[in-house]
N, CA, C and O atoms as a printed pandas DataFrame, in Angstrom:
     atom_number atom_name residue_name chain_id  residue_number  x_coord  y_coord  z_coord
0              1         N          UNK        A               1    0.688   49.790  -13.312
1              2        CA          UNK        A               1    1.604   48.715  -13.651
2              3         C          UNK        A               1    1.164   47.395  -13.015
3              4         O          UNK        A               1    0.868   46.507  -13.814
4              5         N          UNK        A               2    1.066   47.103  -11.646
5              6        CA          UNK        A               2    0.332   46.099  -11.274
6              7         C          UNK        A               2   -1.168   45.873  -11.721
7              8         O          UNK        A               2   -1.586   44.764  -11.385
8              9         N          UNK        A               3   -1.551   46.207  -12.008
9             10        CA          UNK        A               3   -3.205   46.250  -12.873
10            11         C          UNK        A               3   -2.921   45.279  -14.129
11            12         O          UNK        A               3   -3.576   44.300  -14.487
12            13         N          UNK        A               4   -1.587   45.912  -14.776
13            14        CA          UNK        A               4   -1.641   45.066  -16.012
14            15         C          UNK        A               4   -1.093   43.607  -15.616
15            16         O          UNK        A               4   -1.884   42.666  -15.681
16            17         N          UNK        A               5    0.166   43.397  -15.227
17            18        CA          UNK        A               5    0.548   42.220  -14.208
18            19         C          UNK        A               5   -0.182   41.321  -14.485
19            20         O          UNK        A               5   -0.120   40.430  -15.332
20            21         N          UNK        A               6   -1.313   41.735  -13.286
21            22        CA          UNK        A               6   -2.771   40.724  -12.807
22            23         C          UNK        A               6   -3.477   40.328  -14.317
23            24         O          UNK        A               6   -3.636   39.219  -14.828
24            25         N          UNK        A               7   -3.789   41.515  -14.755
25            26        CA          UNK        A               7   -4.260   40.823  -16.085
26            27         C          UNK        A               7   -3.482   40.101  -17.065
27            28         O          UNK        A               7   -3.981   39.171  -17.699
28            29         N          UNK        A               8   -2.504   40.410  -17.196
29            30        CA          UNK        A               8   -1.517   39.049  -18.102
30            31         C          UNK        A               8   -1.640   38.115  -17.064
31            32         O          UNK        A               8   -2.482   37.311  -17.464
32            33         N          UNK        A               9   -1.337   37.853  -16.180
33            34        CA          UNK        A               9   -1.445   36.872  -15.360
34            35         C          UNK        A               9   -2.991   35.845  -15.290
35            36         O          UNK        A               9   -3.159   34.629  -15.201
36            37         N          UNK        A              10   -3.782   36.818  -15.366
37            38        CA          UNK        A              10   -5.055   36.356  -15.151
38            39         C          UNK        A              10   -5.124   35.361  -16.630
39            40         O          UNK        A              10   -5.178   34.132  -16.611
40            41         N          UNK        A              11   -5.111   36.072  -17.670
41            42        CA          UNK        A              11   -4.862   35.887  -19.132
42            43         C          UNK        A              11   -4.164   34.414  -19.523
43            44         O          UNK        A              11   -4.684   33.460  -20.100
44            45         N          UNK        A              12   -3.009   34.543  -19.083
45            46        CA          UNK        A              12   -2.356   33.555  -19.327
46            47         C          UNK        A              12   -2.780   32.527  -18.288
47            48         O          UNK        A              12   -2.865   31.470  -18.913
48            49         N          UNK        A              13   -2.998   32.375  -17.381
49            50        CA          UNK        A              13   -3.891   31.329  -16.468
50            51         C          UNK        A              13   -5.287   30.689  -17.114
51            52         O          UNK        A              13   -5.466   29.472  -17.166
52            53         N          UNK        A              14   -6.330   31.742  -17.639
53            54        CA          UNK        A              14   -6.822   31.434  -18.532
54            55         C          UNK        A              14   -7.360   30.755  -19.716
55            56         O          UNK        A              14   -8.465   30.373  -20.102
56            57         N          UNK        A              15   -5.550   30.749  -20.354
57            58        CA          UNK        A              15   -5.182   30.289  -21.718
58            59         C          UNK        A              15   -4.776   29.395  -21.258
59            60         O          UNK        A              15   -5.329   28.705  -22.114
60            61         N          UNK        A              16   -4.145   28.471  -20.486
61            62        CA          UNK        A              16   -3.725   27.676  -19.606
62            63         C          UNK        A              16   -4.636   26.480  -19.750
63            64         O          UNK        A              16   -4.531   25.423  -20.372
64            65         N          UNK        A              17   -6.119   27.308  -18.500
65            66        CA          UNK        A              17   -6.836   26.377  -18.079
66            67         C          UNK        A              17   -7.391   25.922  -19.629
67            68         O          UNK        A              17   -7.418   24.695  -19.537
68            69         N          UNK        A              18   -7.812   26.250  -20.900
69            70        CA          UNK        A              18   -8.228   26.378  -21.867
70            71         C          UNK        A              18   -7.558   25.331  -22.249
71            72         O          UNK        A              18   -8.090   24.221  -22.206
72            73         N          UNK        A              19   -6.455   25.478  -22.627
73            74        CA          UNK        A              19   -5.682   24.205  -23.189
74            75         C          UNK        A              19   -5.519   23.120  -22.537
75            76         O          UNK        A              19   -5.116   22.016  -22.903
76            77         N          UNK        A              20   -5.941   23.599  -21.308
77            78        CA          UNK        A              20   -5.287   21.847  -20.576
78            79         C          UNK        A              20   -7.234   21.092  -20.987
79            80         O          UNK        A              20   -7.244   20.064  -21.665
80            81         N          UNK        A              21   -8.047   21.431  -20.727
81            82        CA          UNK        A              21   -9.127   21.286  -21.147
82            83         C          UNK        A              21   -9.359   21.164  -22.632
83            84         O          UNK        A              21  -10.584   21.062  -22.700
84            85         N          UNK        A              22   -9.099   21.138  -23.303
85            86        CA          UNK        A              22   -8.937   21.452  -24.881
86            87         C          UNK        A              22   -8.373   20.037  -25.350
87            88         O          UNK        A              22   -8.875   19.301  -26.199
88            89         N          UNK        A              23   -6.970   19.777  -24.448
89            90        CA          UNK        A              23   -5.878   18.548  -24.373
90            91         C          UNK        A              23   -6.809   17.577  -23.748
91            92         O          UNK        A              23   -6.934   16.741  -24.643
92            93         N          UNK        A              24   -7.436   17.239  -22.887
93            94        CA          UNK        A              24   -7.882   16.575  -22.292
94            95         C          UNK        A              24   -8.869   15.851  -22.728
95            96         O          UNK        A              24   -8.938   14.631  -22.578
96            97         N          UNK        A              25   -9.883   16.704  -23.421
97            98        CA          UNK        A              25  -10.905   16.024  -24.011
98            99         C          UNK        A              25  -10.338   15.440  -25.356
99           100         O          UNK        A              25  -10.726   14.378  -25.844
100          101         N          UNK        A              26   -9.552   16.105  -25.798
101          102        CA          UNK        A              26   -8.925   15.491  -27.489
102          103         C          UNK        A              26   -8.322   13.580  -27.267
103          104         O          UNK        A              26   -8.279   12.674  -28.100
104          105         N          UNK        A              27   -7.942   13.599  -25.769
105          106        CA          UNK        A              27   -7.531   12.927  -25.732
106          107         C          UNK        A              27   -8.241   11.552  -25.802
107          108         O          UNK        A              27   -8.534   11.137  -24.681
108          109         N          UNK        A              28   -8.646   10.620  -26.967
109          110        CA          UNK        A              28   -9.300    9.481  -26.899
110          111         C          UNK        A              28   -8.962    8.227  -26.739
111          112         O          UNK        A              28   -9.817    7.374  -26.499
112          113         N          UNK        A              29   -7.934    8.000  -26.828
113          114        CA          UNK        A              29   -6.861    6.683  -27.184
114          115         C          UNK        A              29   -6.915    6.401  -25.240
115          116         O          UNK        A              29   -6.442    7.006  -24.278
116          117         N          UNK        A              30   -7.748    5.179  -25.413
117          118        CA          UNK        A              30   -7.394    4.069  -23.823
118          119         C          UNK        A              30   -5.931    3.486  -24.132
119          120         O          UNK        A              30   -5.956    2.885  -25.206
120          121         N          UNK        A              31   -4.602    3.473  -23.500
121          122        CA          UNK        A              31   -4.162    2.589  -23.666
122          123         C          UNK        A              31   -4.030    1.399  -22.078
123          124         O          UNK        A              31   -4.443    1.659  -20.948
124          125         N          UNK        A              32   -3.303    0.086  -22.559
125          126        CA          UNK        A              32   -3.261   -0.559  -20.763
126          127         C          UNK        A              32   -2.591   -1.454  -21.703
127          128         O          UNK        A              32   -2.235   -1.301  -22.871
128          129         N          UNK        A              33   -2.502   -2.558  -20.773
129          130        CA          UNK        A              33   -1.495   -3.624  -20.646
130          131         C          UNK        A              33   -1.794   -4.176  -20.203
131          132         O          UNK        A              33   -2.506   -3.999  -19.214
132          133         N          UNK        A              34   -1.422   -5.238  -20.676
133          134        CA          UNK        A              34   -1.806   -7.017  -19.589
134          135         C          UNK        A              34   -0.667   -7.962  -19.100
135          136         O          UNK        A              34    0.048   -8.720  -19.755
136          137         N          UNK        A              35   -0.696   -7.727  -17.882
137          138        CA          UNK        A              35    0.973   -8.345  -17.367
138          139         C          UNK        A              35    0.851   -9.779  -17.014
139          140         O          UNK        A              35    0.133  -10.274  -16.145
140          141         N          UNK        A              36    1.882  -10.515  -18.040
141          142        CA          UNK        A              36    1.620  -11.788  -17.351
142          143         C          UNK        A              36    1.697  -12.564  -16.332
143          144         O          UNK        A              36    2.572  -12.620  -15.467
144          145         N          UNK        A              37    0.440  -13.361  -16.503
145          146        CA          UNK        A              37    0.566  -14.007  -15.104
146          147         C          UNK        A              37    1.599  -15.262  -14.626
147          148         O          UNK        A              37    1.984  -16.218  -15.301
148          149         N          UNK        A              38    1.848  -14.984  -13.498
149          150        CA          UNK        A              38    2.894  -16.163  -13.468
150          151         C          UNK        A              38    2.584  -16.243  -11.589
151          152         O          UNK        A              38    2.766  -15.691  -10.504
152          153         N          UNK        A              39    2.017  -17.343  -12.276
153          154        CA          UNK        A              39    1.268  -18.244  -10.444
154          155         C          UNK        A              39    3.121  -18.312   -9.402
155          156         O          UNK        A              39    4.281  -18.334   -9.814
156          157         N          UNK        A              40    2.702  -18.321   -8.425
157          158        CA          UNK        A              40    3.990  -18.470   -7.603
158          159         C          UNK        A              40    3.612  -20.228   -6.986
159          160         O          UNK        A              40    2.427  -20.387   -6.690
160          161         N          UNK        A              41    4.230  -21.058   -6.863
161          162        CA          UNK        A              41    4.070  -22.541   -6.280
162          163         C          UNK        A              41    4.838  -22.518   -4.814
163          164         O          UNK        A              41    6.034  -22.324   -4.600
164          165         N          UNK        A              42    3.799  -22.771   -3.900
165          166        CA          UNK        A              42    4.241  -23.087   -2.725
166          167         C          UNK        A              42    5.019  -24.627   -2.564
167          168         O          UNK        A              42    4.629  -25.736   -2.931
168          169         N          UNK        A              43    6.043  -24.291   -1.992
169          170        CA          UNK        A              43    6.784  -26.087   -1.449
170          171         C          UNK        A              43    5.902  -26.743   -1.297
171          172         O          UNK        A              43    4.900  -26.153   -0.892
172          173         N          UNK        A              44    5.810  -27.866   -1.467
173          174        CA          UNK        A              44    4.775  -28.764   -1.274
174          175         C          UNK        A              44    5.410  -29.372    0.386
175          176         O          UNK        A              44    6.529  -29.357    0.898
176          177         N          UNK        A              45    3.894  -29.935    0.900
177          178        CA          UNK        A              45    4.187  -30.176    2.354
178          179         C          UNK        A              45    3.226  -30.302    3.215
179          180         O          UNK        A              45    2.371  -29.687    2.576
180          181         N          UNK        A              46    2.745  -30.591    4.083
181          182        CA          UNK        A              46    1.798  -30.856    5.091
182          183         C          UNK        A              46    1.798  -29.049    5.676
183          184         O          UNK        A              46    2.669  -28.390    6.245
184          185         N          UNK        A              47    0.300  -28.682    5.185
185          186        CA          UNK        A              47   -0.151  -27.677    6.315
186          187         C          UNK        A              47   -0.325  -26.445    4.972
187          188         O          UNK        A              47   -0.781  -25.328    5.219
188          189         N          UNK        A              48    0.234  -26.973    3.166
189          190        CA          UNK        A              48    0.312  -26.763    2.537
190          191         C          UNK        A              48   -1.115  -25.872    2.098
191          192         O          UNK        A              48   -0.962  -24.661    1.940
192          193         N          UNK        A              49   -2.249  -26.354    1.935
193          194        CA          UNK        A              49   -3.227  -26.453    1.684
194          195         C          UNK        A              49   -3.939  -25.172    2.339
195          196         O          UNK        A              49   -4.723  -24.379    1.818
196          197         N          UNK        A              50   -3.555  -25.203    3.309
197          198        CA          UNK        A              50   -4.500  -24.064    4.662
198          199         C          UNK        A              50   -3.756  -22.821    4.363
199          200         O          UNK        A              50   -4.189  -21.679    4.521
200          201         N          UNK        A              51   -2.324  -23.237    3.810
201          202        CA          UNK        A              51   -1.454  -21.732    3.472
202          203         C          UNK        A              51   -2.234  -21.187    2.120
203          204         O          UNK        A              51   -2.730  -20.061    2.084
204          205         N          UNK        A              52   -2.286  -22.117    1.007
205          206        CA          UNK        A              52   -2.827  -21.629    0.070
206          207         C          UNK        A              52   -4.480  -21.204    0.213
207          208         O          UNK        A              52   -5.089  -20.534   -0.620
208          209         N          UNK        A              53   -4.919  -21.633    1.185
209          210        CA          UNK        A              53   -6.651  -21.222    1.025
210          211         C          UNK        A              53   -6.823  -20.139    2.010
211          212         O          UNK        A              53   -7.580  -19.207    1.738
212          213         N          UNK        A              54   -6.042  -20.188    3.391
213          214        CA          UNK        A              54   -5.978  -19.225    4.521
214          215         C          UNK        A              54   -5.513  -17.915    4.371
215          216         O          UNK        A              54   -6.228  -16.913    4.347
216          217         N          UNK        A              55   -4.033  -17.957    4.250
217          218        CA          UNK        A              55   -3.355  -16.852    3.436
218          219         C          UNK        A              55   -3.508  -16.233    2.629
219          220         O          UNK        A              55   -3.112  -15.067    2.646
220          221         N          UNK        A              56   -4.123  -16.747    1.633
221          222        CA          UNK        A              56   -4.522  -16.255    0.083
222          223         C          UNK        A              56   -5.428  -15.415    0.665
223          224         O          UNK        A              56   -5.312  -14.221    0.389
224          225         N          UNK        A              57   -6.495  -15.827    1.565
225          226        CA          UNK        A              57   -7.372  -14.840    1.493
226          227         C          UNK        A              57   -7.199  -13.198    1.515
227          228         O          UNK        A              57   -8.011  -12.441    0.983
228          229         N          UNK        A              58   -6.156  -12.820    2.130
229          230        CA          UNK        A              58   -5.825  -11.447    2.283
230          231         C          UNK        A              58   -4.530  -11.100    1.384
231          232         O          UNK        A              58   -4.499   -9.892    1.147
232          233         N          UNK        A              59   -3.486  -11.791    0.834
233          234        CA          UNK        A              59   -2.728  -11.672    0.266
234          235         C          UNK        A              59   -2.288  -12.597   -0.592
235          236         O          UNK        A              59   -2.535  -13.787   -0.395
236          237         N          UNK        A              60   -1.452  -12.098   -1.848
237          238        CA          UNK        A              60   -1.276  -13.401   -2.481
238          239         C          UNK        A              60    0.397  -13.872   -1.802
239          240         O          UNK        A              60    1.123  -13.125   -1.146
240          241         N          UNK        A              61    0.668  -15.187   -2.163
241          242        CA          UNK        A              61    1.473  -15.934   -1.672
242          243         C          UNK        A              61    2.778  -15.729   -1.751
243          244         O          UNK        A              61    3.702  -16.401   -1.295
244          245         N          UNK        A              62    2.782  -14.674   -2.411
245          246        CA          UNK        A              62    4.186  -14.089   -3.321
246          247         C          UNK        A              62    4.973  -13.721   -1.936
247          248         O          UNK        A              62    6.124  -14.016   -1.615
248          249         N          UNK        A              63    3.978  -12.978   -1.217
249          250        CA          UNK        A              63    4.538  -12.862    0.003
250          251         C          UNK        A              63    5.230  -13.462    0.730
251          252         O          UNK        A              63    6.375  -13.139    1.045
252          253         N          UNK        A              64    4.792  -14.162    0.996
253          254        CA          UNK        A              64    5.640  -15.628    1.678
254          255         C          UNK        A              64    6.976  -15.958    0.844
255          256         O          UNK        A              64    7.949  -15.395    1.345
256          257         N          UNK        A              65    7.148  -16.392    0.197
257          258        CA          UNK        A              65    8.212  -16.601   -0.760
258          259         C          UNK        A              65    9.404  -15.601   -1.415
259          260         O          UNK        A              65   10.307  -15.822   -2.221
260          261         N          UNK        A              66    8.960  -14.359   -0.660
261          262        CA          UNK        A              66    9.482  -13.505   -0.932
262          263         C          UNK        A              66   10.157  -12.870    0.280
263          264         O          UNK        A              66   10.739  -11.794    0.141
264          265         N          UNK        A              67   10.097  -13.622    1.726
265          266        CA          UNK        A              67   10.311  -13.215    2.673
266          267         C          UNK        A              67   11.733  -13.986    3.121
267          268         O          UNK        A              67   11.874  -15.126    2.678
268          269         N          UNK        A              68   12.794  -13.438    3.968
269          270        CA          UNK        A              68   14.135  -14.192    4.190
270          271         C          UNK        A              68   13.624  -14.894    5.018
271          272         O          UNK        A              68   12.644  -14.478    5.636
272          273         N          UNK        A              69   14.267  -16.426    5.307
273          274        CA          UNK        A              69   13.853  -17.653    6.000
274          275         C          UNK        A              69   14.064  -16.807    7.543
275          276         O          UNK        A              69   14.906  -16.048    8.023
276          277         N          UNK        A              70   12.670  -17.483    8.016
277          278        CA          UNK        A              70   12.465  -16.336    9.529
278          279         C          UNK        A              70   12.674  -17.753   10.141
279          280         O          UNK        A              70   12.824  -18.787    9.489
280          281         N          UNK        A              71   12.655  -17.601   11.916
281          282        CA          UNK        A              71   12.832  -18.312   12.581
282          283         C          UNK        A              71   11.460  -18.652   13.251
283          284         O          UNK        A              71   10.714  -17.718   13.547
284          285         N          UNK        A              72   11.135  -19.795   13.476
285          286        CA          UNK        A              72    9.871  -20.413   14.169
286          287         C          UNK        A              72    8.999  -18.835   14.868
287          288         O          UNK        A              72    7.960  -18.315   14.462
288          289         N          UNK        A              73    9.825  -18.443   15.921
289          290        CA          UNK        A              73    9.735  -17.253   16.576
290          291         C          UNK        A              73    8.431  -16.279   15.846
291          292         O          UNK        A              73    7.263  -15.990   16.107
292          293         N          UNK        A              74    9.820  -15.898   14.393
293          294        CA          UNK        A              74    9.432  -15.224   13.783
294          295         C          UNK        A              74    8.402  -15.408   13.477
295          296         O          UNK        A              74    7.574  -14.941   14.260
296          297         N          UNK        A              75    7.777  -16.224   12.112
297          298        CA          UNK        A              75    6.734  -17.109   11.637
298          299         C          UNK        A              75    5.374  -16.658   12.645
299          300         O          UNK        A              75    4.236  -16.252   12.411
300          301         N          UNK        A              76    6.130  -16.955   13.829
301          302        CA          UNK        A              76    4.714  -16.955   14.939
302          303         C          UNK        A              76    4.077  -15.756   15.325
303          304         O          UNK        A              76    2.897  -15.646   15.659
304          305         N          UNK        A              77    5.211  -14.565   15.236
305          306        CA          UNK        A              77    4.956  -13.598   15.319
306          307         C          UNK        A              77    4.277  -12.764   14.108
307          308         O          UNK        A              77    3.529  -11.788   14.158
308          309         N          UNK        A              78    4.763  -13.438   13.074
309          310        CA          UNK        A              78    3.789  -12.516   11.689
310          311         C          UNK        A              78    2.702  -13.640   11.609
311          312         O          UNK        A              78    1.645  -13.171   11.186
312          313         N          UNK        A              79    2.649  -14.690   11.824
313          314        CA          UNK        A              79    1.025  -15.211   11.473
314          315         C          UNK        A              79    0.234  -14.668   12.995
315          316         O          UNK        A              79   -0.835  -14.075   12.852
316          317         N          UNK        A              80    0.627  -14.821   14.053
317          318        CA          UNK        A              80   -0.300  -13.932   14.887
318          319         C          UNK        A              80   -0.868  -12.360   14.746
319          320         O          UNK        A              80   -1.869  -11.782   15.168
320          321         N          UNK        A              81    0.466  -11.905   13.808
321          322        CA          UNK        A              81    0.052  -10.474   13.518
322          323         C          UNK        A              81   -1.177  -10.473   12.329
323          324         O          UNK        A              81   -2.063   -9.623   12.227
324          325         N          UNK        A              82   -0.986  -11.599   11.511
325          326        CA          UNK        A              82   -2.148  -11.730   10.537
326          327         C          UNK        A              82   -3.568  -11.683   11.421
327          328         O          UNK        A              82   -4.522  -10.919   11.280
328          329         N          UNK        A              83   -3.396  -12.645   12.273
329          330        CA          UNK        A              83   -4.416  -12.623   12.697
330          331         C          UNK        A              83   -5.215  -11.723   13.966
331          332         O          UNK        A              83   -6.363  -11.281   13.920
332          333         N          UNK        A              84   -4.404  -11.627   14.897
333          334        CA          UNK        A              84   -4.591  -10.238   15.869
334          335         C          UNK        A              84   -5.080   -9.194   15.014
335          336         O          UNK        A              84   -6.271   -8.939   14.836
336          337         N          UNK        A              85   -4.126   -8.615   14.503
337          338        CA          UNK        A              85   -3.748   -7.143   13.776
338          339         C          UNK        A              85   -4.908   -6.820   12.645
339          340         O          UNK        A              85   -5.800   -5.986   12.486
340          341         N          UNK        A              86   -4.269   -8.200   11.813
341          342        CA          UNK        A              86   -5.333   -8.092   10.280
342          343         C          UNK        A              86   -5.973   -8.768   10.222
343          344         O          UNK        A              86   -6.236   -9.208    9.102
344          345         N          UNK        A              87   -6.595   -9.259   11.298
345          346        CA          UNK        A              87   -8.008  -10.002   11.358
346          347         C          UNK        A              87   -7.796  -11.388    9.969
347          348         O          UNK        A              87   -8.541  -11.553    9.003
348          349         N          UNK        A              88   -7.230  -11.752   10.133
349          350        CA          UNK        A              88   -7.435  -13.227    9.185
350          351         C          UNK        A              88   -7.703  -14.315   10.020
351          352         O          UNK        A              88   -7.052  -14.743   10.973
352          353         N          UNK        A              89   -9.253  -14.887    9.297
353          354        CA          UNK        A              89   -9.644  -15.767   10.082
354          355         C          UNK        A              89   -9.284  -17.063   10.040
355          356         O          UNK        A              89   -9.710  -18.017    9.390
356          357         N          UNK        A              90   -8.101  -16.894   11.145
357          358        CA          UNK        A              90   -7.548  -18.419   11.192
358          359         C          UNK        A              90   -7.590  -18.901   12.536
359          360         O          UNK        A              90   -6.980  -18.259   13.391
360          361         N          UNK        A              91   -8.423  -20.271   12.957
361          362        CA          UNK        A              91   -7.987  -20.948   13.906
362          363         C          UNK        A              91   -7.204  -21.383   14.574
363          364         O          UNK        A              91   -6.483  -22.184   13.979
364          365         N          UNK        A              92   -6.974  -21.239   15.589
365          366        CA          UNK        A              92   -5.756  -21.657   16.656
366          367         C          UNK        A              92   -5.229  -22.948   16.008
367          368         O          UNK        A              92   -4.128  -22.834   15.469
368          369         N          UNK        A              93   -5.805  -24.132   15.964
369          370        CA          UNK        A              93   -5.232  -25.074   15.042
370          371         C          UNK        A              93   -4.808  -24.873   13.834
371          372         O          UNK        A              93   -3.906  -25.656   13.536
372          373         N          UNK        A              94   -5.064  -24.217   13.104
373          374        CA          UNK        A              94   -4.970  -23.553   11.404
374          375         C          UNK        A              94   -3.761  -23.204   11.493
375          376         O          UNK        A              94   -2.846  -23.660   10.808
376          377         N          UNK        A              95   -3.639  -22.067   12.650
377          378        CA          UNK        A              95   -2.512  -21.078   12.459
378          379         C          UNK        A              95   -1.424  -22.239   13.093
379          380         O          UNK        A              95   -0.343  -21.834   12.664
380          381         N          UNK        A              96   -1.156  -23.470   13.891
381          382        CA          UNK        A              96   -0.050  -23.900   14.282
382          383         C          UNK        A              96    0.180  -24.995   12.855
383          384         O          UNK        A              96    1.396  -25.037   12.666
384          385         N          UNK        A              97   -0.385  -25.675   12.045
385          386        CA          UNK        A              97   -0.273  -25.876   10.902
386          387         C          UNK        A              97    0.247  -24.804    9.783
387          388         O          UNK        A              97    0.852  -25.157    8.771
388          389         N          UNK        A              98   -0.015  -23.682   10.045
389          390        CA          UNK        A              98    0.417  -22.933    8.760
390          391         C          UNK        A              98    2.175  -22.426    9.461
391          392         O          UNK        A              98    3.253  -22.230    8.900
392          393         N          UNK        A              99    1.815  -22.376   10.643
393          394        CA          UNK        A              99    3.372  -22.026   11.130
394          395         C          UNK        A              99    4.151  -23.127   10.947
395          396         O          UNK        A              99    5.145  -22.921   10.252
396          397         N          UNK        A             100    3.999  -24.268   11.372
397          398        CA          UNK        A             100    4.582  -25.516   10.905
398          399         C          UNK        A             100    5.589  -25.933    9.424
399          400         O          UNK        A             100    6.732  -26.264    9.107
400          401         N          UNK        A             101    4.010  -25.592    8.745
401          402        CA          UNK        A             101    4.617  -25.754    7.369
402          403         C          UNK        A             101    5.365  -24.684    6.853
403          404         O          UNK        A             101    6.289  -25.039    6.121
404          405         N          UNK        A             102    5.228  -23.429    7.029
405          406        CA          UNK        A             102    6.177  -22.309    7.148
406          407         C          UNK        A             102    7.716  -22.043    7.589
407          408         O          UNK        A             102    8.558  -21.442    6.923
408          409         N          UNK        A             103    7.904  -22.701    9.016
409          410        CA          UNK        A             103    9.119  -22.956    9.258
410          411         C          UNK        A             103    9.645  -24.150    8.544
411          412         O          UNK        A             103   10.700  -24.005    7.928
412          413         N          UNK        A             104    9.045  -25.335    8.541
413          414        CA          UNK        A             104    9.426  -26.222    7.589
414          415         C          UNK        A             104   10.101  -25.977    5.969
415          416         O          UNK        A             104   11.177  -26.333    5.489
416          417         N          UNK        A             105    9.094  -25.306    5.468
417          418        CA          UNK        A             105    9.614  -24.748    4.178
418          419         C          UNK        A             105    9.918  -23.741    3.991
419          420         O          UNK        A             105   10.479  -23.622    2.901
420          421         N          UNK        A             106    9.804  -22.588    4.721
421          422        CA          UNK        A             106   10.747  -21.331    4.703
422          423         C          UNK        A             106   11.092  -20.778    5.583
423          424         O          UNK        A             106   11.039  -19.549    5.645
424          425         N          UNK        A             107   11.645  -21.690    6.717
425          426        CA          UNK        A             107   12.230  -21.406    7.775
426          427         C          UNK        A             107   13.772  -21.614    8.295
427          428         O          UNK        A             107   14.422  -22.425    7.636
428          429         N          UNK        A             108   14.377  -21.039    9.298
429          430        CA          UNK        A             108   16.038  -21.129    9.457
430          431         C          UNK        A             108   16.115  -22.506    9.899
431          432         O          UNK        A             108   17.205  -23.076    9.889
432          433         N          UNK        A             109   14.795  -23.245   10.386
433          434        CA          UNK        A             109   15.387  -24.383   10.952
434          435         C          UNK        A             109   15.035  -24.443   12.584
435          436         O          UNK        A             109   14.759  -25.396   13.313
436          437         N          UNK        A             110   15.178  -22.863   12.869
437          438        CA          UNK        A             110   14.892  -22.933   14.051
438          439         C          UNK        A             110   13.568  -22.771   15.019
439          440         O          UNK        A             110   13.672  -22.922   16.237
């Protein structure tokens, strides 16, 4: 009784792998999609420029704009983490310009 089991089992595993292989190659049709693009615009502003060429480099900007208004603090703490952490090469001057314009335009103020 277990003898036969294994062999239906084996069998139908078999017939299985067969069809999924069978399905697979039949399958010719590429499909995809093209999602539109829609640029995100940074506030315009002094320090503007270094966000879009600095930042960009590792991420797009969406980021930023997509983040709740942080506090100076904050700001300082995720652009240092850019750069400590994730190595983005930004200059000590760079990075107090990009924090600048950051709290300025998407910051609490504080």
């Amino acid at each position: 009784m277990k003898r036969i089991v294994v062999i239906i089992t084996a069998v139908i595993l078999a017939l299985s792998l067969v069809a999924g292989f069978a399905y697979g190659v039949s399958q010719t049709t590429v499909r995809s999609i093209t999602m539109p693009v829609v640029p995100t615009e940074l506030t315009a502003g002094p320090g503007r420029e270094k966000v879009k060429t600095l930042c960009a480099i590792c991420h797009s900007v969406d980021y930023i704009t997509m983040q709740p208004k942080l506090t100076r603090a904050q700001w300082t703490a995720t652009t240092n983490k850019m750069i400590k952490v994730m190595g983005a090469p930004i200059g000590e001057d760079d990075a107090k310009e990009i924090i600048n314009y950051l709290v300025a335009n998407y910051g609490t103020g504080n």
